[in-house]
N, C-alpha and C positions, 0 to 999 in steps of 0.2 A: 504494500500500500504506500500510496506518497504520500507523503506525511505535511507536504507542504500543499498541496493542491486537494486532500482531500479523496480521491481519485486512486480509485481499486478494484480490489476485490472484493471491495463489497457493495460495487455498483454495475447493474448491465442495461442494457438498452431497453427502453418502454416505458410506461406511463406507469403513475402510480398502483401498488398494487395494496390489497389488503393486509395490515399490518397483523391481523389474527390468522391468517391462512396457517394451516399446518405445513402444506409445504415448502412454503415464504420462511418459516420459523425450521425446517428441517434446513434449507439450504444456509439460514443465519447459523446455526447451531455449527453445520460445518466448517466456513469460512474460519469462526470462532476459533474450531478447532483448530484449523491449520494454522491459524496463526497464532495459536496459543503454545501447540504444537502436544498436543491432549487433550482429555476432559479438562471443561475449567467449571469448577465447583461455584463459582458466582454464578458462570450463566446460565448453569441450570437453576440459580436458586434468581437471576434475573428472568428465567423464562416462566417460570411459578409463580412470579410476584406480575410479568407481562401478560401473560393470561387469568391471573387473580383482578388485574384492576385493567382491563379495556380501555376503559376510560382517558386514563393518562397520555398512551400515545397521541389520539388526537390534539390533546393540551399544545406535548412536544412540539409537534409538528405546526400546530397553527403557529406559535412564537418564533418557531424557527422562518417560514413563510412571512412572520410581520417583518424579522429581521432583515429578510430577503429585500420586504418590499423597501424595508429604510431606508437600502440602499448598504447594509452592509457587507462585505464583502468575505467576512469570518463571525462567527457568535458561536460561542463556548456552552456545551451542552450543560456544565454547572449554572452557567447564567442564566439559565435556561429553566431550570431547578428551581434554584430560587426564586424566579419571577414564579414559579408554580404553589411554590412554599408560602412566600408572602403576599402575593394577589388574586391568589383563588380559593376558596371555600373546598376544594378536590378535598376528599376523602381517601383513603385506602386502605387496604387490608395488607397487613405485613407483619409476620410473626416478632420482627423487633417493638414492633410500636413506632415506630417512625414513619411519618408521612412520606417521604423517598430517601433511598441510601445513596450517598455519593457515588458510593460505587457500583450502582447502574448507569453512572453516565456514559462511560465508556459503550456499553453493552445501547442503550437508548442512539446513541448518535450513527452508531454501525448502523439502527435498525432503519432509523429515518432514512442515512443513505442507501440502503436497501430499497427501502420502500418508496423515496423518493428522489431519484438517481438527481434533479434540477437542482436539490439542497445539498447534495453532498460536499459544496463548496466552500459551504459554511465553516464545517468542522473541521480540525488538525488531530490525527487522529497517530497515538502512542503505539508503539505498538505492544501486543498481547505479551506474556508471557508469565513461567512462573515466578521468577523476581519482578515482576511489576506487577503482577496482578495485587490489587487490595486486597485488604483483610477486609472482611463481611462479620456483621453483628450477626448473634442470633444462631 
């Protein structure tokens, strides 16, 4: 993945697709993989928590879209977060009790550019691994 442009493997050609699809989330799952280069224990406990609250992807994705439109040209999926944390009423269900874990953002930004290959441009994305991947609450 480039790291500077956003621009991967975890974007292909077409139009948005459905961010609950199972096999949208089987081909995320791999990607994941490979460039974790394993199972990674977050994403499956982000794909529990992404199919637990539906809801939230579209949150992501509309703020990412506003940031689109402002004209920005990068916006950080933590900023992203936050604007979710502090200016929306969202709910969700998460065995820590926490409204969203930071460390779904990684795993949330791959998915948007997945799902929608026009924003991938936004993101600067880390790459995977076992020395980077975060600690997960819970």
């Amino acid at each position: 993945m480039d790291a500077n442009s956003g621009q991967g493997s975890f974007t292909f050609g077409g139009g948005p697709r459905d961010p609950q699809d199972p096999g949208l989330l089987a081909i995320f799952r791999m990607q994941v993989e490979a460039e974790y280069g394993g199972e990674s224990k977050i994403c499956n406990k982000f794909l529990l928590f992404h199919r637990a609250n539906p809801h939230v992807y579209p949150i992501v994705e509309r703020i990412a879209v506003n940031a689109l439109h402002q004209g920005r040209k990068h916006y950080g999926c933590k900023a992203i977060f936050e604007r979710i944390r502090w200016h929306t009423d969202t709910q969700t269900e998460d065995p820590t009790g926490l409204k969203l874990q930071n460390n779904y953002t990684p795993y949330y930004a791959r998915l948007v550019a997945l799902v929608r290959p026009d924003l991938a441009h936004l993101f600067r994305f880390k790459p995977l691994g076992p020395k980077r991947e975060p600690q997960i609450l819970g």
